[in-house]
N, C-alpha and C positions, 0 to 999 in steps of 0.2 A: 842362657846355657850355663851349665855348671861343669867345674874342671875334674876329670876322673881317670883313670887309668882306663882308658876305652876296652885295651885288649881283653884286660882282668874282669871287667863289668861285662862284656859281651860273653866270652867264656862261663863265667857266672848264668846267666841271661838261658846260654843254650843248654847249660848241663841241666838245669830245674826244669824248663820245657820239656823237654828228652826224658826226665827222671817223671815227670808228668804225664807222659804219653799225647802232649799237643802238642799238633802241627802250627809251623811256623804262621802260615793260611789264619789258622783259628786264630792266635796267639794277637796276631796282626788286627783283626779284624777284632777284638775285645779291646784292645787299649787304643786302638784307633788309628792305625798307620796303614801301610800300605805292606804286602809281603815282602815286596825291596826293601824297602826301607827300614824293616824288625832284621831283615839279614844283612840288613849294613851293619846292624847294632851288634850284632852276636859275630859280625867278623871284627868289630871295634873300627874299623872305618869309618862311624857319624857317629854326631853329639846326638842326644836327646835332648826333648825340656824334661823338666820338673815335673810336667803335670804326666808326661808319658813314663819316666821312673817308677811315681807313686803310680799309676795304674797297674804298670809291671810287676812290680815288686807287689801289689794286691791279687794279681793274678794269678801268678809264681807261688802264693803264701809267704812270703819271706819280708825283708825289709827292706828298705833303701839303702841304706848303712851296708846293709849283708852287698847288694849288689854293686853298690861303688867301692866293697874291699875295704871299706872302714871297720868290719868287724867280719869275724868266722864263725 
């Protein structure tokens, strides 16, 4: 696990979804989790791995960087 400001990553996480027109369901089910468990992330409640950021952030179109708030 990697240390990130969850709230800020989760936030991140949902606005791009949302700006994307996919459901939490779909989102979930392409990087591999379960739909709990992508809404734990978007309320910053769980950690992720690594390998679920990088899928996210490939799904999203964005980066990793972008979504842990290390860049705008």
């Amino acid at each position: 696990m990697i240390d990130f400001d969850m709230k800020k990553t989760g936030a991140r996480i949902k606005e791009l979804r949302q700006s994307l027109a996919i459901s939490q369901q779909n989102l979930a089910e392409k990087v591999g989790v379960a739909q709990n468990t992508l809404a734990q992330y978007e309320k910053g409640t769980s950690k992720m791995s690594i390998d679920v950021l990088v899928n996210l952030a490939t799904e999203l179109d964005t980066t990793s960087d972008y979504l842990l708030g290390l860049e705008d």
